[in-house]
C-alpha positions in Angstrom: -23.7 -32.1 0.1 -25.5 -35.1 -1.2 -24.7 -35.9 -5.0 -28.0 -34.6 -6.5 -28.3 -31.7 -4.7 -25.0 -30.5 -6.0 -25.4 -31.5 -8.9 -29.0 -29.6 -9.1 -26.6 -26.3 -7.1 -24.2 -26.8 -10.4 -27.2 -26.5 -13.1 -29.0 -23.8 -10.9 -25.7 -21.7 -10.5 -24.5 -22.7 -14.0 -28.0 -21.9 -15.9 -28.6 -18.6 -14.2 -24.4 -17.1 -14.9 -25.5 -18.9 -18.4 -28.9 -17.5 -18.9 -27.4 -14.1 -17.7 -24.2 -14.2 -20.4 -27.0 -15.3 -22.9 -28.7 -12.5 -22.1 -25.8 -10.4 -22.4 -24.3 -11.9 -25.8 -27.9 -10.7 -27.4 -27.6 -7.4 -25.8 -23.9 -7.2 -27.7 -25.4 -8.8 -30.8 -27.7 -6.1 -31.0 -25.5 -3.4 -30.6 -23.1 -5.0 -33.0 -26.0 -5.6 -35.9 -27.2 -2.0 -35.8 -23.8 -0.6 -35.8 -21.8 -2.7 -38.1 -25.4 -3.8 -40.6 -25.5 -6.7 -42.6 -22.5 -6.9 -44.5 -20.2 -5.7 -41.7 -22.1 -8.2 -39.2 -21.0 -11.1 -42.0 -17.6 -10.0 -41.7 -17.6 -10.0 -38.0 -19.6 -13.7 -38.2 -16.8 -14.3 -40.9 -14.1 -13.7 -38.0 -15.6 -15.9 -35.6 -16.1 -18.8 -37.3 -12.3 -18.9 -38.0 -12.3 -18.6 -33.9 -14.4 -21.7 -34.3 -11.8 -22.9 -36.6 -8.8 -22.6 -34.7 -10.6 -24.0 -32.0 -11.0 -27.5 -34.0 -7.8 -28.0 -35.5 -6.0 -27.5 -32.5 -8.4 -29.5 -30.2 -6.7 -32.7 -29.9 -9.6 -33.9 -27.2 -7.8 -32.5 -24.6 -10.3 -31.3 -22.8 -13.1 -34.4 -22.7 -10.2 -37.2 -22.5 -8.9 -35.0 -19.3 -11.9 -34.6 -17.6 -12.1 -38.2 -17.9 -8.9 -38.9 -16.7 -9.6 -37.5 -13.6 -11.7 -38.7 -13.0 -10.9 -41.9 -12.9 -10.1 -44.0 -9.5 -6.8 -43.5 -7.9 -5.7 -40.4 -11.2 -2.6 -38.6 -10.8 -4.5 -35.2 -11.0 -1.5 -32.9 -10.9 0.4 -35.2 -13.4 -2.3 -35.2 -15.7 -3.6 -31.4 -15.6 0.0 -30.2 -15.9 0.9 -32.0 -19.1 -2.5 -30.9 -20.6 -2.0 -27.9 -20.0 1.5 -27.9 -21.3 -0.2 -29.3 -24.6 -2.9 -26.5 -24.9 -0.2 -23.5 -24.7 2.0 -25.2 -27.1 -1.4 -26.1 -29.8 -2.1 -22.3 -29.1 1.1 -20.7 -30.1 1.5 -22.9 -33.3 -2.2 -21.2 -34.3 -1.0 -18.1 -33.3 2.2 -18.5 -35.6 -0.1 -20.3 -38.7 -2.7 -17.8 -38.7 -1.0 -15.3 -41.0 -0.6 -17.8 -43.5 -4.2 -19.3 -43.3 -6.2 -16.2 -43.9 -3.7 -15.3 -46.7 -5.7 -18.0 -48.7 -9.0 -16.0 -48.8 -9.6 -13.2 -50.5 -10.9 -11.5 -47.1 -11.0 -7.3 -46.4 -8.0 -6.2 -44.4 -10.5 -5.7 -41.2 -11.7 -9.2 -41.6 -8.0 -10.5 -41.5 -6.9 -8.1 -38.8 -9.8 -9.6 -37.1 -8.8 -13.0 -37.5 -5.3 -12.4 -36.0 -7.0 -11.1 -32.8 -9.4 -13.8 -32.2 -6.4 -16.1 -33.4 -4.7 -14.3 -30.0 -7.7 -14.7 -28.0 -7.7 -18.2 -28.6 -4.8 -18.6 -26.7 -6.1 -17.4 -23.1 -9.5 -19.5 -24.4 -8.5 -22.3 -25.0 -6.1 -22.3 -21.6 -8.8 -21.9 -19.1 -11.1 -24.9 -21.3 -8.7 -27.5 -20.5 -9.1 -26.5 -16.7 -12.8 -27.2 -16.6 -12.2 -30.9 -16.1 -10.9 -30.1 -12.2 -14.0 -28.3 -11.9 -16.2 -30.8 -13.3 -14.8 -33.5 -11.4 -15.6 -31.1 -8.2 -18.6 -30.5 -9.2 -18.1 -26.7 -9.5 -18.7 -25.9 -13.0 -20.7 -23.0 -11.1 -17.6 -21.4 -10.8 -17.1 -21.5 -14.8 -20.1 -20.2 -15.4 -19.7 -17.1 -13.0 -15.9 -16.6 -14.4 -17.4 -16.7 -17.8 -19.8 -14.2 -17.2 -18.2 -11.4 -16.3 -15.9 -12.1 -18.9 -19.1 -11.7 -20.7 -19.8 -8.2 -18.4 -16.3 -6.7 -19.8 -16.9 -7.7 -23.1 -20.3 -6.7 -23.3 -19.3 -3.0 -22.0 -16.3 -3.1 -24.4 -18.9 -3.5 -27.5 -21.0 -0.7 -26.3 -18.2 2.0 -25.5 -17.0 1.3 -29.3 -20.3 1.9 -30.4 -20.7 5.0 -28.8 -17.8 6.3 -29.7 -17.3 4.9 -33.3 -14.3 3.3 -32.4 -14.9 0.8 -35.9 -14.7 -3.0 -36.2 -11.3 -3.5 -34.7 -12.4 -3.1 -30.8 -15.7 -4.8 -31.7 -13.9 -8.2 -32.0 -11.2 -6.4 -29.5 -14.0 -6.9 -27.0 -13.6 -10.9 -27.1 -10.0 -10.7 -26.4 -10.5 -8.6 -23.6 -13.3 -11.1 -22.5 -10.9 -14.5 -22.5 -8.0 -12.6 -20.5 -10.7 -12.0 -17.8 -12.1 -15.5 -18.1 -8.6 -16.8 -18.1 -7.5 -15.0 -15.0 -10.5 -15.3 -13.0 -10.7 -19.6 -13.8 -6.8 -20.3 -13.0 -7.0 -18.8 -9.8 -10.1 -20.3 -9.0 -8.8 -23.8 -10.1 -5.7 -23.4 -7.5 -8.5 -23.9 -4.8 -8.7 -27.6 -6.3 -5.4 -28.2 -7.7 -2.4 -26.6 -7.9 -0.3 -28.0 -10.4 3.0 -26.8 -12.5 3.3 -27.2 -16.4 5.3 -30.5 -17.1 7.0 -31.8 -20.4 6.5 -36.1 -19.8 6.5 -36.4 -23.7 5.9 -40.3 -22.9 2.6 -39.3 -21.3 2.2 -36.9 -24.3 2.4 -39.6 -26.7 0.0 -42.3 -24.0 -2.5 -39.6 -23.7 -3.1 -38.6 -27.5 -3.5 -41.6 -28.6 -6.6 -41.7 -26.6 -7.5 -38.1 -26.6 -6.7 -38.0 -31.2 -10.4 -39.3 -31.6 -12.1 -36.8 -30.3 -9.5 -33.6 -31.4 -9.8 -35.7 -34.6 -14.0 -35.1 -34.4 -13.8 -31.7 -33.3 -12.3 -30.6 -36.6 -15.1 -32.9 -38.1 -17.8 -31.1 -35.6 -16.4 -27.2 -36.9 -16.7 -28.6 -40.4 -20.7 -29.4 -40.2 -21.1 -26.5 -37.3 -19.4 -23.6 -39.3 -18.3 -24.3 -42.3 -21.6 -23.2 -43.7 -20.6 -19.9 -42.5 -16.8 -19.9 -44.6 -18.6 -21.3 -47.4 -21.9 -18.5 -47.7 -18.9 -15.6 -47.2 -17.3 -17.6 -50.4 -20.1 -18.3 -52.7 -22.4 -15.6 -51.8 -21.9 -11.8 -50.5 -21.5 -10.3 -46.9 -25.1 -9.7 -46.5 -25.6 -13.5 -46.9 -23.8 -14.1 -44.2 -25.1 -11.4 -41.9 -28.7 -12.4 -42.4 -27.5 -16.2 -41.7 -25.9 -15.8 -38.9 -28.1 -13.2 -37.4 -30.5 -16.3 -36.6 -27.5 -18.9 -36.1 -26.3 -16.8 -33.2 -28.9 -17.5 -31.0 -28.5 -21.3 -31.5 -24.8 -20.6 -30.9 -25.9 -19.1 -27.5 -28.4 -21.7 -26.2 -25.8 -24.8 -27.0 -24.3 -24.0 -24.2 -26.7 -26.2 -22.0 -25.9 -29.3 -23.2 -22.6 -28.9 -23.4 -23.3 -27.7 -19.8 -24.9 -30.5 -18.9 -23.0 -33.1 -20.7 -20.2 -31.9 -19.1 -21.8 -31.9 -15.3 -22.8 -35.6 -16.1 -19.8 -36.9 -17.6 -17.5 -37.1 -14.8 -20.0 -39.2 -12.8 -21.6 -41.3 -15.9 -17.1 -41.7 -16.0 -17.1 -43.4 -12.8 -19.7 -45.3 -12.6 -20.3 -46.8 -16.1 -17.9 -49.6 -15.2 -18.4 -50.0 -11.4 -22.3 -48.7 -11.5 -24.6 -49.7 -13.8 -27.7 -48.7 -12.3 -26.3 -45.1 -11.3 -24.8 -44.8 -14.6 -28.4 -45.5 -16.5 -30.6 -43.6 -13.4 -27.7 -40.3 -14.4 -28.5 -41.3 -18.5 -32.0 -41.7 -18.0 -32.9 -38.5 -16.1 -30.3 -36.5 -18.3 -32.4 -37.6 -21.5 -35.3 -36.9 -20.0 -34.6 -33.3 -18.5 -33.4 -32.7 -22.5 -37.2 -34.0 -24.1 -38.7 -31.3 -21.7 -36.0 -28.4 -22.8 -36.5 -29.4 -26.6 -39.9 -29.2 -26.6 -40.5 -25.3 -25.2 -37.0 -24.7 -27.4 -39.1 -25.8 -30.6 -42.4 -24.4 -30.2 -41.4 -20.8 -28.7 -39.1 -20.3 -31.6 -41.6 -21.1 -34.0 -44.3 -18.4 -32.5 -41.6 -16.3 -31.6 -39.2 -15.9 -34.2 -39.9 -12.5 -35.7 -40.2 -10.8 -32.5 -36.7 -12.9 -31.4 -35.4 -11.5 -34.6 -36.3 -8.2 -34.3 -34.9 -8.2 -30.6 -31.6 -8.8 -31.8 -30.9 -7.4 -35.1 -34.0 -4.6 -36.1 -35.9 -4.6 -38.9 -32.8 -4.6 -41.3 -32.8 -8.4 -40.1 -35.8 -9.7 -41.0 -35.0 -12.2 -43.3 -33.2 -13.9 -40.7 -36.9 -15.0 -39.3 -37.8 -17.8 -41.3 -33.9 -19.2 -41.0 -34.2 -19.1 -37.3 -37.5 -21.6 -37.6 -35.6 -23.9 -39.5 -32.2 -24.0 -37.2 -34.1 -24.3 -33.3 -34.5 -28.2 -35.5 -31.2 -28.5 -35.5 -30.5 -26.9 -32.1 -33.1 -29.9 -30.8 -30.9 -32.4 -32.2 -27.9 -30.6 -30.9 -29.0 -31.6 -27.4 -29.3 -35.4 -28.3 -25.6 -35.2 -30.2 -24.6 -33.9 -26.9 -25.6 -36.4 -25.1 -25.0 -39.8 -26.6 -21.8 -38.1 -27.3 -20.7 -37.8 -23.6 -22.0 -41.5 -23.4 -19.8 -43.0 -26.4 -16.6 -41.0 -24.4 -17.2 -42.2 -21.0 -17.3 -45.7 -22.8 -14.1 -45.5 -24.7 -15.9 -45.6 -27.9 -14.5 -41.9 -28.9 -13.0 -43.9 -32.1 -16.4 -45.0 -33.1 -17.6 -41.3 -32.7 -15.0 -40.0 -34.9 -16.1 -42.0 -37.8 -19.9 -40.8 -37.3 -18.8 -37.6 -37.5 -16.5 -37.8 -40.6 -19.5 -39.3 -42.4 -22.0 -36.3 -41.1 -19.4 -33.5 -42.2 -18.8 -35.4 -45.8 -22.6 -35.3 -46.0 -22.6 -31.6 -45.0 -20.1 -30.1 -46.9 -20.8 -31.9 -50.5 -25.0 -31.0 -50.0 -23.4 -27.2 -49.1 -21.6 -27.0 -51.8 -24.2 -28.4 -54.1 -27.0 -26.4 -52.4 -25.5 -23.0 -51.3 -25.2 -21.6 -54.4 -28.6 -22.0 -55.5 -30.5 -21.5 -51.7 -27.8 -19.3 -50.3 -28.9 -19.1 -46.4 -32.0 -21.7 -46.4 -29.7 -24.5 -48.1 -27.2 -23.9 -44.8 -30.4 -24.3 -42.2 -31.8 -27.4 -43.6 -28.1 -28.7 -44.0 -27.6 -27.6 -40.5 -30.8 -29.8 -39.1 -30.3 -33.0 -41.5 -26.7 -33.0 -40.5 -27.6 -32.8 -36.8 -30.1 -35.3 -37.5 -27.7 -37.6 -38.7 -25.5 -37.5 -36.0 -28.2 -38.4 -33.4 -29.0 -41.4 -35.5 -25.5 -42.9 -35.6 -24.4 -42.3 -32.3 -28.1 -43.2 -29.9 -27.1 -46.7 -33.2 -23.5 -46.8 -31.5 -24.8 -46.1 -27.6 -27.2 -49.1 -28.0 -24.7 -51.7 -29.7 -21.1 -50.8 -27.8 -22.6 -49.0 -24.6 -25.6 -51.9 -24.7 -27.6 -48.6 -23.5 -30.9 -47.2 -24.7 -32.4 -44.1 -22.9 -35.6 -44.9 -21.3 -38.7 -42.7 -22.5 -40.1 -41.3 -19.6 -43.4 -40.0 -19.8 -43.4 -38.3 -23.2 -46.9 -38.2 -23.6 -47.1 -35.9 -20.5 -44.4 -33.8 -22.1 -45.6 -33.6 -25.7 -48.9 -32.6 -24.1 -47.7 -29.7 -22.4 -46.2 -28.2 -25.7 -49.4 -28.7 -27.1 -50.7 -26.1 -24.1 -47.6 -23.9 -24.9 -48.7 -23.5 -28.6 -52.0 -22.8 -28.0 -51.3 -20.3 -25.4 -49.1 -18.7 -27.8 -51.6 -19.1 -31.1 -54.0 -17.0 -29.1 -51.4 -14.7 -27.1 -48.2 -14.8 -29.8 -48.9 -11.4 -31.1 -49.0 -9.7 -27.6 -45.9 -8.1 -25.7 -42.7 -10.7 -26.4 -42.3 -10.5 -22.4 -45.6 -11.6 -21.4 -46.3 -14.1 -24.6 -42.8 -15.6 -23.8 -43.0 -15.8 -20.3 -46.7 -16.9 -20.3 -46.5 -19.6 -22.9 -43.0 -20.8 -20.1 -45.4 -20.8 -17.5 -48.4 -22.7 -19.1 -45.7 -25.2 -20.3 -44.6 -25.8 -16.3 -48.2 -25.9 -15.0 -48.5 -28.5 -17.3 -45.4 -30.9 -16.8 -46.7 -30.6 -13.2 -50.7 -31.2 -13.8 -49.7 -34.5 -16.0 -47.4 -35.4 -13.4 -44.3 -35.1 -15.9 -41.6 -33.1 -13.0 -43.2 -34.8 -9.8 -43.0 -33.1 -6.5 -40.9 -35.5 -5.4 -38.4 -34.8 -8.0 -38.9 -30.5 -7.0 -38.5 -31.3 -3.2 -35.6 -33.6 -4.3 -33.7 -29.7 -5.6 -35.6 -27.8 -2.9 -35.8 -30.2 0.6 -32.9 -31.6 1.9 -35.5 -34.3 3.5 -36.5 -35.0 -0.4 -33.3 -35.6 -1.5 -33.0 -38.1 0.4 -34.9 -40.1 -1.5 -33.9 -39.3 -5.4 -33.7 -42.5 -6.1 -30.7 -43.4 -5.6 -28.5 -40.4 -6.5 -27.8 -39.4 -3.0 
């Protein structure tokens, strides 16, 4: 299969078992709002972002810097996955082991805690089937994450809803997740052993070669949870449950759109790893194309969530959530720059410049956490949004600053005026039809948006017959 058709299989596969999961993770949102209400939904928001927690502080970069590896010309795959995996279990059980004695240190309900101590559990079959994505990104079969992932998302999503009927309380609601990353774990290791089948090995003289490396970027995701969930720790500190609830009510659907450009990041960065040094052209036709495909999901993200975001709301959480409205406005901002973040991150790593990153991203989460601190108090929920979007903001600034001077890359801007167009189309569909059905208003104001990209010659034909035509791929300029 020519490289941009799989690649275009991998995003078609990978967006639909994501869309779906999406689609799924509301569905257990909603069940979980109306059941547990606002203060027992900010405790259950409380729980996860210590999942998000654990997650940083026991990242170590393992997963990017592996992929990477890989990657690489002439990589010893097995050595490589089998030490890194080694690592992961080992990070795992030390937060299984610490997570008594963190949550100890907040003045948390005993359901809360409990909660933590299963999610600290779940981390450990989450985090083991992460660090096995880089053998199939490299493969070009992140597909088959995406479809292990969902019915993970299936189990847990049935889970949520049998302890809703039933009453069976807050325990098996965050249960659910557990049950979710054993299933995802299973289903991805024995998937992986179609590409590689490795053994766990102890080289502690690779250990210590590959953190060095790989320190960076574990290094930055602690400094990525501080500015992407501290704001939660913080509002369940200063303010009350219900802060929270309402906060994260809106936050959750960002959460469950990031996905894509991680997504895509991560389908890209094996290739933009290979070529950056030996391709030039590829590696900038990959970059451009990438930033471009992100302008025209931004756009529809931005204006269908400001139209939208009561009926979004209501979707998910009820009337009880209503407040939540307004917050959502502010955050799809920061959701937009989330997609840039992505991807001059992925650029900065496939350039070795992950030390570079790390220091962006000390300076955005300084700049978070001080105008939290400061603000929260005060603006409870709306100080956390605009943080949110400044702080994303600022990240995008600094890295597309550190892409240009160490990568001596700058995305090309194609046709933008065709794109910005189009969501001018979008919002006036939606000024006239926003208050009709969510179905048809949504999907209508999607379709007038694609009409358009085609009319102003934005998506060209060549470019659909390039996904649809195995003629047209031929000539994708250069990707095949």
């Amino acid at each position: 299969m020519a490289l941009a058709r799989k690649i275009a299989y991998n995003i078609i596969v990978s967006s639909a078992s994501k869309i779906l999961s999406t689609f799924l993770a509301l569905i257990a949102i909603g069940f979980v709002t109306r059941y547990l209400g606002r203060d027992g939904f900010g405790n259950y928001a409380t729980v996860l972002a210590f999942l998000s927690f654990f997650s940083a502080i026991s990242d170590l970069g393992l997963n990017p810097i592996s992929t990477r590896e890989i990657s690489r010309i002439g990589a010893d795959e097995k050595k490589i996955i089998g030490n890194i995996f080694c690592l992961r279990i080992i990070s795992s059980f030390i937060i299984i082991t610490l997570s008594p004695i963190i949550i100890k240190f907040f003045n948390y309900p005993k359901e809360v805690e409990r909660g933590i101590l299963i999610v600290a559990v779940s981390f450990l079959f989450s985090s083991s089937y992460q660090v096995l994505n880089g053998i199939f990104q490299k493969n070009l079969a992140m597909d088959k994450v995406a479809l292990g992932e969902f019915f993970g998302k299936v189990i847990q999503v049935t889970v949520v809803i049998i302890a809703v009927k039933f009453n069976l309380g807050f325990d098996w609601i965050i249960g659910s997740l557990l049950i979710a990353m054993i299933v995802n774990f299973l289903i991805i290791f024995l998937w992986s052993r179609k590409y590689l089948k490795f053994s766990m090995q102890f080289d502690f003289f690779y250990w210590k070669k590959f953190l060095k490396q790989s320190l960076p970027i574990g290094i930055s995701a602690i400094i990525t949870f501080i500015y992407f969930k501290m704001d939660t720790i913080l509002l369940s500190v200063m303010k009350t449950n219900t802060d929270v609830g309402i906060y994260n009510a809106a936050y959750k659907v960002l959460e469950n759109i990031t996905f894509f450009p991680a997504m895509i990041a991560g389908l890209v960065l094996p290739i933009m790893s290979h070529s950056i040094f030996t391709d030039r052209k590829k590696f900038e036709e990959i970059s451009n194309k990438t930033f471009k495909f992100f302008i025209i999901l931004t756009v529809p993200l931005i204006v269908g969530t400001l139209f939208l975001s009561e009926k979004i709301i209501a979707i998910i959480g009820g009337a009880e959530f209503s407040a939540s409205a307004p917050i959502l406005r502010i955050l799809v901002f920061a959701l937009a720059f989330i997609f840039f973040g992505h991807f001059f991150n992925t650029i900065l790593i496939v350039g070795n410049a992950q030390k570079k990153l790390m220091y962006v991203l000390a300076i955005a989460a300084t700049f978070n956490v001080i105008l939290n601190l400061f603000l929260i108090p005060r603006f409870s929920y709306f100080a956390a949004a605009s943080v949110s979007v400044f702080t994303e903001m600022l990240v995008v600034a600094f890295t597309m600053y550190l892409t240009i001077k160490i990568v001596k890359y700058f995305p090309k801007m194609e046709k933008l005026f065709g794109i910005f167009v189009s969501g001018i189309f979008m919002a006036a569909f939606l000024f006239f039809f926003g208050n009709s059905n969510f179905l048809i208003s949504s999907i209508g104001s999607v379709a007038v948006y694609l009409i358009a990209l085609w009319l102003f010659k934005t998506v060209t034909t060549q470019e659909i017959l390039s996904i649809i035509s195995k003629k047209g791929i031929q000539n994708y300029e250069g990707l095949s």
